[in-house]
TORLO-479585 format. One record per atom (N, C-alpha, C): residue in one letter; z, x, y. Coordinates in steps of 0.2 Angstrom, whole numbers, padded with zeros to 4 digits, always signed. Layout:
BEGIN
aZXY
...
# end
This chain:
BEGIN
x+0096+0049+0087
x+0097+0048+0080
x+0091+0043+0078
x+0089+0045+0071
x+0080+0041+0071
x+0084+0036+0063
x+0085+0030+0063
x+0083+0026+0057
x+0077+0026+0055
x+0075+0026+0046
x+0068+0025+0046
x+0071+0020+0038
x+0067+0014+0037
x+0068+0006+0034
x+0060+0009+0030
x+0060+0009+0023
x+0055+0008+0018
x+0053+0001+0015
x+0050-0002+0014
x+0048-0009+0011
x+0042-0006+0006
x+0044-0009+0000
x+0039-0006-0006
x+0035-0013-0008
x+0026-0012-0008
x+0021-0018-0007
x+0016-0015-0014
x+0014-0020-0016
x+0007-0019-0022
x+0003-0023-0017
x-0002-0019-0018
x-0009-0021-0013
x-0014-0021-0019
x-0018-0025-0019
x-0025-0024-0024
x-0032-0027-0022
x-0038-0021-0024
x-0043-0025-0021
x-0048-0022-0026
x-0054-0025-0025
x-0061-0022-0032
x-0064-0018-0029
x-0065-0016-0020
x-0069-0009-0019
x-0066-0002-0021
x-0060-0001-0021
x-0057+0008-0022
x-0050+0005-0019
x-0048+0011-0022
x-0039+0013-0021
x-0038+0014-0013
x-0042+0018-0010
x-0042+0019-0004
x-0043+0012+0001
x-0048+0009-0002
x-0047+0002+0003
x-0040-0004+0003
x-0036-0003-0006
x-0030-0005-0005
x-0024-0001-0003
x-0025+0004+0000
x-0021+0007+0003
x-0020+0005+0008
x-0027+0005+0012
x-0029+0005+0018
x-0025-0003+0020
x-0026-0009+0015
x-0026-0015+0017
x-0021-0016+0015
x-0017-0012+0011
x-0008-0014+0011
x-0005-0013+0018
x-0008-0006+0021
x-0003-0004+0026
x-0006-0009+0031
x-0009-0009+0032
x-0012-0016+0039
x-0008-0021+0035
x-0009-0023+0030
x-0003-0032+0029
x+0002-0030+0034
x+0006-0026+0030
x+0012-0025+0033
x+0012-0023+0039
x+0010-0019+0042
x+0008-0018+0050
x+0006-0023+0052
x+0008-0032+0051
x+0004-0037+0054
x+0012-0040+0057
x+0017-0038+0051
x+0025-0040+0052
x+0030-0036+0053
x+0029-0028+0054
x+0031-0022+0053
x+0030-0020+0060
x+0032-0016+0066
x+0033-0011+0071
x+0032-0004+0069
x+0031+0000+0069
x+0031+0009+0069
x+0030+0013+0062
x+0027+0010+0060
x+0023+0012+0055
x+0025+0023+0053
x+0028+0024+0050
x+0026+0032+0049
x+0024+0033+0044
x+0022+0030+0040
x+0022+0035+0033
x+0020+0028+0027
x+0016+0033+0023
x+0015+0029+0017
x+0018+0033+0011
x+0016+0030+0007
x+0019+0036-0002
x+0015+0032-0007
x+0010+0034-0008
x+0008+0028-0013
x+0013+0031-0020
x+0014+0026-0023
x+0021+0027-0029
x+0016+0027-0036
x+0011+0021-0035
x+0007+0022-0043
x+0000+0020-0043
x-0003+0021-0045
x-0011+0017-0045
x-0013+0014-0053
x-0015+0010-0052
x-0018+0006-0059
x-0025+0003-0057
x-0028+0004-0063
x-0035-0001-0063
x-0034-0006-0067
x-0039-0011-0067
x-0040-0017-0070
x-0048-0015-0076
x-0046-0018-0080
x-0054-0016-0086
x-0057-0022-0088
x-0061-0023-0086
x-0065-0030-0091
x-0072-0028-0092
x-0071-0030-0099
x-0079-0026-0101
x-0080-0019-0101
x-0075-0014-0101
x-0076-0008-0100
x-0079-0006-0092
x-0077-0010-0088
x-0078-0009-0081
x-0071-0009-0078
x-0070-0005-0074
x-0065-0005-0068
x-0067-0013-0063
x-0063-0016-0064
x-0064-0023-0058
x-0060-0022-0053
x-0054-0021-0053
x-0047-0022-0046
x-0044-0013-0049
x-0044-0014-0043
x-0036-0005-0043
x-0031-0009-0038
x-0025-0010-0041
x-0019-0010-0039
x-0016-0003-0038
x-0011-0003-0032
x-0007+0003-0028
x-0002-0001-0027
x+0004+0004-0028
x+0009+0004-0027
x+0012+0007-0021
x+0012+0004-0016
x+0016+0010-0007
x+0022+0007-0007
x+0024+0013-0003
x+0031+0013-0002
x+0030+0015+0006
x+0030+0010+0010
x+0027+0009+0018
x+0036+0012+0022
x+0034+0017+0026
x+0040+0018+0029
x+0042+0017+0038
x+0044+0015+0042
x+0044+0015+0047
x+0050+0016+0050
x+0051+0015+0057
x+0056+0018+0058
x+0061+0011+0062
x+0066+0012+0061
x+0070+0006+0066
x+0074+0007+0073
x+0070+0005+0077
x+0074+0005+0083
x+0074-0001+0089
# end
């Protein structure tokens, strides 16, 4: 029998949505064991000046417990 434990994190960074992806699941895989799965749940950007500056991501990091 497989338990699997979700933790939902906001990650955000100014080069793209893919690098706070990227750099949420690595935080959490710093305190985290067995990693399977991500979900990103929402995405946002930040505006100033009519510039995208920061994208926030919403993950839902899943792993498993054992």
């Amino acid at each position: 029998m497989a338990v699997a434990k979700v933790v939902e994190v906001i990650s955000s960074l100014i080069e793209s949505i893919e690098h706070a992806i990227r750099d949420g699941v690595a935080k959490v895989g710093e305190t985290v064991d067995n990693i399977e799965s991500v979900w990103v749940k929402d995405t946002k950007g930040v505006v100033r000046d009519n510039k995208v500056v920061e994208w926030r991501v919403i993950l839902a990091v899943t792993f498993v417990v054992r």
